[in-house]
N, C-alpha and C positions, 0 to 999 in steps of 0.2 A: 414460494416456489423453491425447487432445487437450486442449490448454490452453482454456477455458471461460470463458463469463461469468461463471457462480460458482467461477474458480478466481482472476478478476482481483480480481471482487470479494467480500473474506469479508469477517467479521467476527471483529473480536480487540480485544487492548486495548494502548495506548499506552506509549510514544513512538514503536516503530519496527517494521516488519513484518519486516526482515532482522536485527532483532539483539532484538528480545523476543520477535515472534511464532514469528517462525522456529526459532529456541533452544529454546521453549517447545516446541513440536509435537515437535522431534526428540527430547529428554529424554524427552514423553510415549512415543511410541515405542520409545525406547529400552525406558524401565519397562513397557511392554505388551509385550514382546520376552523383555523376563526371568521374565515372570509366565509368559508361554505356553509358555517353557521347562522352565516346574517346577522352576526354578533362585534363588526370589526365595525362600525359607526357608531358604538357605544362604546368602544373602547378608552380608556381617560388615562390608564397608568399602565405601570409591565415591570416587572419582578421576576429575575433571573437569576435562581442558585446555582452555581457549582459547585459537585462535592470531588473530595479527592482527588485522585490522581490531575483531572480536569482544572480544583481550584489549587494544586500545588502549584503546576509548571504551565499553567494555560499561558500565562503572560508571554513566556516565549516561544511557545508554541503557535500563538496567536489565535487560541482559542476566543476570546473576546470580541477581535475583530470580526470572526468568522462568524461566529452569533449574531453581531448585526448586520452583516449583509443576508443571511439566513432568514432573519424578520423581514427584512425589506423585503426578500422574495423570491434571493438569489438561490441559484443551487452551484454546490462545484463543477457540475462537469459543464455549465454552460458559460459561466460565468469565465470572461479575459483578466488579465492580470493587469490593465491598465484599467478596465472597470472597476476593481477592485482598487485602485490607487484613487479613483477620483469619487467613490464612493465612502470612502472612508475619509480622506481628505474633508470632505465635505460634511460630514456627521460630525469630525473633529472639529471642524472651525462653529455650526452653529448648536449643535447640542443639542442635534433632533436624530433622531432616525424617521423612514417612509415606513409606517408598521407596514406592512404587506405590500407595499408601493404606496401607498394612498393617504394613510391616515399619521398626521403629525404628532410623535410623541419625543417630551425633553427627556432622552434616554442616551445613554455613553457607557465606555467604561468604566467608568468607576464607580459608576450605580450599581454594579452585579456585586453578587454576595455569595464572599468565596467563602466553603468551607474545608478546605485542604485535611480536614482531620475526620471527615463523615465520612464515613462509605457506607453507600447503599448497599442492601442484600445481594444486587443481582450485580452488581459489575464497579468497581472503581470510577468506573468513570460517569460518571451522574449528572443528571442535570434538568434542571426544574420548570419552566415557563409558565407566569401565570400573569394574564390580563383582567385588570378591574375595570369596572364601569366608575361613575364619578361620585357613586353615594358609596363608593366599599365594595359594593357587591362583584364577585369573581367570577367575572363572564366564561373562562374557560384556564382550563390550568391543565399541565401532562409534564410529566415526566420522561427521559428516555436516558437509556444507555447506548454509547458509543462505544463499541465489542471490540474497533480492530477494524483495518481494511476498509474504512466508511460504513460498516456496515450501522443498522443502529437497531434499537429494542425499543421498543416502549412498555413501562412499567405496568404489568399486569396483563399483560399479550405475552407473552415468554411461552406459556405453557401451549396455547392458539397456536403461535409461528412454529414452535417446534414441531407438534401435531401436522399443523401444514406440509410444512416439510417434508415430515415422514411421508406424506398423503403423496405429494405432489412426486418425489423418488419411486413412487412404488408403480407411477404412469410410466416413467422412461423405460426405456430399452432393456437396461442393462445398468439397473441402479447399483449404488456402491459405496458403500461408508468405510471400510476399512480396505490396504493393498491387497489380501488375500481375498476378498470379493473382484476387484480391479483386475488383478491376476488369472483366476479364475475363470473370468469373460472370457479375456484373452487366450486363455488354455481349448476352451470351449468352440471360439466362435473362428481360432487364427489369424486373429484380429489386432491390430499393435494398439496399443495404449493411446494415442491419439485419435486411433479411428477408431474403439470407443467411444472415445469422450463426444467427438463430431456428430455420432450418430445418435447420442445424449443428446447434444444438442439441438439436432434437425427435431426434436419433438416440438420444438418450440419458434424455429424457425429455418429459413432455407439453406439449403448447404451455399450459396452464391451469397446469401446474406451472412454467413459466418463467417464467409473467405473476406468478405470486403469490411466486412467490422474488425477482423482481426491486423487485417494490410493496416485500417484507420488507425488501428492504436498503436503499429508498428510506427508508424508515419508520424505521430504524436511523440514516440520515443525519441524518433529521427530529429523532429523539429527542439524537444527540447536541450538534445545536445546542440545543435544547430548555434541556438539563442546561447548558451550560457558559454560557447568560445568564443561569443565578441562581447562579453561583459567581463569587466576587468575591475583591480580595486578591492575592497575588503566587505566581505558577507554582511548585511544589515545583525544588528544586536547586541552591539560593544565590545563582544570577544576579540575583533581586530583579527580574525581570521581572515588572510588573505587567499584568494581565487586562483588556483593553479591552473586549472582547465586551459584556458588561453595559453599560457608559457611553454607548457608541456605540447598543445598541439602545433605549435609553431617549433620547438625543435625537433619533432617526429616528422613532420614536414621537411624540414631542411635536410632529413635523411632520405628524403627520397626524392631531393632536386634532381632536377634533369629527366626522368623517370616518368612513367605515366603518374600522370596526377591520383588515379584510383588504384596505383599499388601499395600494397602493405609488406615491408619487406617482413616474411616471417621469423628474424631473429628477435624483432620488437612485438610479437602478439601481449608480450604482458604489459608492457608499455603502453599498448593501444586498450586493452581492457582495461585497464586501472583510468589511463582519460578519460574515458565511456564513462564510468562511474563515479566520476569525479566530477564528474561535467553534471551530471545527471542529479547527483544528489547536490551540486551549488547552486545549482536552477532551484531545487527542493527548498533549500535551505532559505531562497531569498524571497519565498512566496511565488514563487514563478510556476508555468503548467505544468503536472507532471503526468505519466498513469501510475496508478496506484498498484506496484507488483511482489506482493498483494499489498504492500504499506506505502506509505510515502518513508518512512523512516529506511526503507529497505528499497527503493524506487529503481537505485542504479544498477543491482544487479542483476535481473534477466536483459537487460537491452543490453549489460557489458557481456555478457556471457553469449546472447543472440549475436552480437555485432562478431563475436571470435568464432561463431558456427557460420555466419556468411562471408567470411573475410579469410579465415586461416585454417577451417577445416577440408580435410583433403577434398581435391575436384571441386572446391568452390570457385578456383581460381578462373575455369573453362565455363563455369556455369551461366545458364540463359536467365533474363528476368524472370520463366516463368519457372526455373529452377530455384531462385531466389525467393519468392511471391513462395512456392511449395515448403520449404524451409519455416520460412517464417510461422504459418500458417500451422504446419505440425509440432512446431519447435513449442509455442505458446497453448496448443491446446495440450500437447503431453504435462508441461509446466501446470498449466491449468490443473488438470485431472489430481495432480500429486498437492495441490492449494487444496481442492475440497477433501482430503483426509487429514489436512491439517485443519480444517473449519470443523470438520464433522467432528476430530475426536479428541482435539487441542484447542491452540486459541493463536491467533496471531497477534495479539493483541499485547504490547509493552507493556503495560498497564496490570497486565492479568499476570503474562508466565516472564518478565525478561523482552531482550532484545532477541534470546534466542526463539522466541514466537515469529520475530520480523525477518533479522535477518538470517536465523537459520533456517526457518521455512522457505523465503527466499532462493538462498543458495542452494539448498534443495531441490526447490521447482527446478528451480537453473540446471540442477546436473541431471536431472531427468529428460530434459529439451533436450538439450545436446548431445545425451548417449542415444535418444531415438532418434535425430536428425543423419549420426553418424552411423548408422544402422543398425542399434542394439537391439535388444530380445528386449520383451518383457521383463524377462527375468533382470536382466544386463541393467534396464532401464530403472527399476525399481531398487537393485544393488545400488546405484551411483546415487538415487534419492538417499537411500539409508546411510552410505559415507558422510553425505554432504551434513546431514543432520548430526551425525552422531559426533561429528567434529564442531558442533555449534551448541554441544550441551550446556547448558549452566552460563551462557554468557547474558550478561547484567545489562539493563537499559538505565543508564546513570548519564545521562549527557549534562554539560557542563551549562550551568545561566540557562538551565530548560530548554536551548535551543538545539536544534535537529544537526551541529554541529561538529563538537568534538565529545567525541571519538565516532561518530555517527556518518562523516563519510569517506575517511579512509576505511570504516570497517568493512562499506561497501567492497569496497574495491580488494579486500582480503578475503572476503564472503566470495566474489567471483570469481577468485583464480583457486579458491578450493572448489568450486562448484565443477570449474575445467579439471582440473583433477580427481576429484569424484567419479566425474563420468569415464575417463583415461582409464582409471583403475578398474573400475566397473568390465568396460571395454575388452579388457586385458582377462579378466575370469569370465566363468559360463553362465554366473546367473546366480548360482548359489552364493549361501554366504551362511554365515552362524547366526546373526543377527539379522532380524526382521525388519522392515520401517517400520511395520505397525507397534514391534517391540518398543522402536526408537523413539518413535511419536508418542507414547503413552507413555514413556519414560521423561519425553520433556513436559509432557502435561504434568505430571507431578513432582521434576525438576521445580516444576515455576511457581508451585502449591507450598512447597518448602521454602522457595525465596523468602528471603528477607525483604520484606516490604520496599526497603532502603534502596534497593537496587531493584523497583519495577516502576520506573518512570516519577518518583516524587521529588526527587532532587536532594533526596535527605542520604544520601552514602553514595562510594565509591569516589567515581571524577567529582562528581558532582558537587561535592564536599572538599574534596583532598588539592582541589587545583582552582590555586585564587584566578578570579575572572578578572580582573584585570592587570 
């Protein structure tokens, strides 16, 4: 199928969408593949490679974990984060996993077989599953790559999914792989960039079903700041990184004692977006729920950038819920629309180009919402994309102890106050500009082609290297 709002944005859990979510869904798969076989009652053993990027930094990543709740059966977006504590807890203590729920095998972490120095053809991030029967013989085995965004591949379908793709774009409306297709619609039809994408989307479902899926994952955003301003104490992982989120909302708070409780005074909007995203990627960081926008590695910045277009963008302050509810709702599908030119002709993937795959596609989406929310053009809207990107070139995905960490969530929070800026600037000109996104997107696609290995997510240069952990 065409890449979707709800394929940029799910819901999973923490630290990363290309090395726990992603891991996790293809395992689950995997285990739904052997049950439907009729082949999960012969199963006697299980054998699990990691190559690359996956067996460098999976450990803090938590790729491992996520792999066995993925055989068990789990998937990220249904799966709770106390599930996930008492499921693991308990594989920990007896040294089984539930293959598919059902079938008892002595399997753990430290049975998997890292190969930090393979890389498969199609993707860094690799990874193998194979179940024997009890004379040797290999009931079923697959491969898959983990692309970025949770999304996943499996080895030797690449060329099928692509084809797909193609097939399934050329049904919609108003298909579109590059901005100048996107643009173009919009020149055409007088159509803003969200209501595009929306009407993309009604190919497949009802326009009342896309308002209340999109509210759902707004609401999802909402809940997991929520949660991570009453956790306090230092982020699981050994880095001794402590949790600011709490401290900071409590003295933004005290600035506005006396006052309605739901004002924001606006000389703090940066204040209040950097919490948002602070908040968001420590929830990330500690396994906790996030959506995935489009990464977990990049989680905080559209709900911080959403939260400063409901909160401190002009006439927000008089607005009705169902002014709110309309906001939301455009702000994410414009976001959206500008993720599928980053899928289609990039990669969002750390692993593949850099951090600037996560969080500059991110902060991108971001300034694209916000210059349509506050009533840019097409043009305007696609300008503040192109800022927001071309200011995220070349930035490295090197986080310290593999964990989604440091430099990984104050970047957030600097990815969303350029992202408010982008759109400002955007805002502020007609539309034109010298530089294209499509320019700027194909220029990060091979930004991230010349990276140094060292700095796409293996732990081998930059922080990663340069700053003892403990």
């Amino acid at each position: 199928m065409a890449v979707g709002v709800f394929d940029l944005f799910s819901i999973g859990i923490g630290p990363s969408s290309s090395h726990t979510v992603g891991p996790m869904r293809a395992a689950a798969v995997f285990a739904e593949e052997l049950k439907s076989l009729g082949k999960l009652a012969d199963a006697a053993s299980l054998r699990v490679d990691l190559y690359g990027s996956l067996a460098a930094t999976g450990h803090g990543h938590g790729t491992m974990t996520a792999i066995l709740l993925g055989l068990e059966g789990f998937h990220p977006e249904l799966i709770l984060p106390e599930e996930v504590e008492d499921r693991l807890a308990t594989i920990a203590e007896t040294g089984t996993l539930q293959l598919a729920g059902s079938v008892a095998l002595p399997y753990g972490v430290q049975d998997m077989v890292l190969r930090p120095l393979t890389i498969l053809p199609r993707h860094t991030n690799g990874m193998t599953f194979t179940v024997s029967a009890a004379d040797g013989d290999v009931l079923h085995s697959a491969t898959f790559f983990s692309v970025g965004g949770g999304f996943i591949v499996r080895e030797g379908e690449e060329d099928a999914a692509q084809q797909e793709l193609e097939e399934s774009k050329k049904e919609l409306p108003f298909p579109f792989r590059t901005a100048a297709e996107l643009l173009d619609h919009c020149r055409k039809t007088s159509l803003s960039i969200s209501e595009v994408m929306r009407i993309n989307e009604e190919d497949s479902r009802t326009e009342e079903e896309i308002r209340e899926g999109l509210l759902h994952i707004y609401s999802v955003m909402e809940g997991c700041v929520a949660v991570s301003l009453k956790r306090e104490g230092l982020l699981p992982g050994g880095l001794k990184v402590r949790r600011r989120a709490p401290d900071w909302h409590e003295r933004l708070m005290k600035e506005t004692r006396g006052q309605d409780p739901d004002f924001r005074d606006p000389k703090y909007w940066q204040e209040w977006v950097n919490l948002i995203a602070l908040a968001v990627n420590e929830e990330n960081a500690s396994g906790g729920r996030v959506v995935t926008a489009p990464t977990n590695g990049a989680a905080g910045i559209i709900p911080a950038v959403l939260y400063y277009a409901l909160h401190f963008a002009p006439g927000m302050d008089k607005a009705t819920q169902a002014d709110r509810d309309e906001t939301i709702v455009k702000f994410l599908l414009t976001a959206a629309a500008i993720g599928v030119l980053y899928k289609e002709q990039a990669s969002i993937s750390g692993a593949e180009v850099g951090c600037q795959g996560e969080v500059g596609s991110a902060s991108s989406m971001a300034a694209a919402g916000l210059a349509e929310v506050m009533g840019g053009t097409p043009g305007q809207v696609e300008n503040a994309a192109e800022i927001a990107m071309e200011h995220n070139l070349g930035l490295t995905c090197d986080p310290i102890g593999g964990l989604v960490q440091i430099p990984c969530i104050e970047r957030n929070a600097i990815a969303a106050a350029k992202a408010i800026n982008a759109a400002k600037m955007a805002l502020w000109g007609d539309g034109t500009h010298r530089v294209s996104l499509d320019e700027v997107i194909v220029t990060m696609r091979e930004t991230g082609r010349d990276m140094s290995s060292k700095y796409k997510e293996t732990a081998m240069g930059g922080l990663a290297v340069n700053v003892v952990e403990c």
